[in-house]
N, C-alpha and C positions, 0 to 999 in steps of 0.2 A: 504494500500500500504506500511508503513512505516513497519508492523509488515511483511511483504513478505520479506521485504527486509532487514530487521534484519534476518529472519529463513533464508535467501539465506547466509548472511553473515556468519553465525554462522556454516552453510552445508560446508561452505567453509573452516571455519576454522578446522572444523575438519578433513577435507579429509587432509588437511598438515601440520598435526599437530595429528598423529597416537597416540594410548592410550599408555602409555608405561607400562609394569606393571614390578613387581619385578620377578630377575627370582625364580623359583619354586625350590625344594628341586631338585636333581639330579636324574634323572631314575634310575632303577632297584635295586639289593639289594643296601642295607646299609653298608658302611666300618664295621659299629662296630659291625655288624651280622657276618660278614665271621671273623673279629678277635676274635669273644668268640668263634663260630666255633671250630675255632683252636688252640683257647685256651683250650678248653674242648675236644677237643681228644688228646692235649698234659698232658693232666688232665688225661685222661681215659688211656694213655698208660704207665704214670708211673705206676697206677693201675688196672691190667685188671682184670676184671668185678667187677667193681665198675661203678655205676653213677657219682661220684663226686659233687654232686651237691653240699655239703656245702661248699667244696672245691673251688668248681667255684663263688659261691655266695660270700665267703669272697675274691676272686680276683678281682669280679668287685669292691669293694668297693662302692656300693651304697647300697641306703635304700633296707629295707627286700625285699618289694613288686617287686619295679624296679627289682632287681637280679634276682626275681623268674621268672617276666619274661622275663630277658634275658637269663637265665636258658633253658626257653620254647624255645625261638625262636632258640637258639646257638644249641638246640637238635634235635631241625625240621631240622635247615641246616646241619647237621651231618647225618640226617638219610637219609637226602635229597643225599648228595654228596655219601654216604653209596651205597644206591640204583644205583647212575649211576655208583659207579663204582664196581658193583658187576653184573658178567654175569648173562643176563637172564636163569635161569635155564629152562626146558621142550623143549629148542628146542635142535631137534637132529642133528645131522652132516649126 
């Protein structure tokens, strides 16, 4: 009986007294993805056709590896934003 009524007590306490947890990183992209983004097509328009990558890499000023891949990702959301805003080509009018 006493142990029912310790597990009553304890059911009790947690229905008013909810888990609380920390909040989580923020939805969707990352600020610092859409800023190398745009940092790297302000990169690529003083120079066209160039990649810029050492370029961008000595602007993030982090370690080799980090830069390269924010290098990757800042190129993905470039080619990403590229594609939406370049009309679908094959359809006709």
């Amino acid at each position: 009986m006493a142990l029912l009524a310790v597990e009553g007590g304890i059911q009790a306490w947690r229905a008013e007294t909810p888990l609380e947890r920390p909040p989580g990183p923020p939805l969707g992209r990352p600020k610092v993805v859409d800023d190398d983004a745009q940092k790297l097509l302000d990169l690529r328009a003083a120079k066209p056709g160039s990649n810029c990558r050492t370029d961008f890499e000595r602007w993030t000023g982090a370690g080799q590896q980090r830069a390269r891949i924010r290098y990757q990702d800042a190129d993905a959301r470039v080619a990403e934003l590229l594609a939406l805003m370049t009309p679908a080509s094959g359809k006709s009018s």
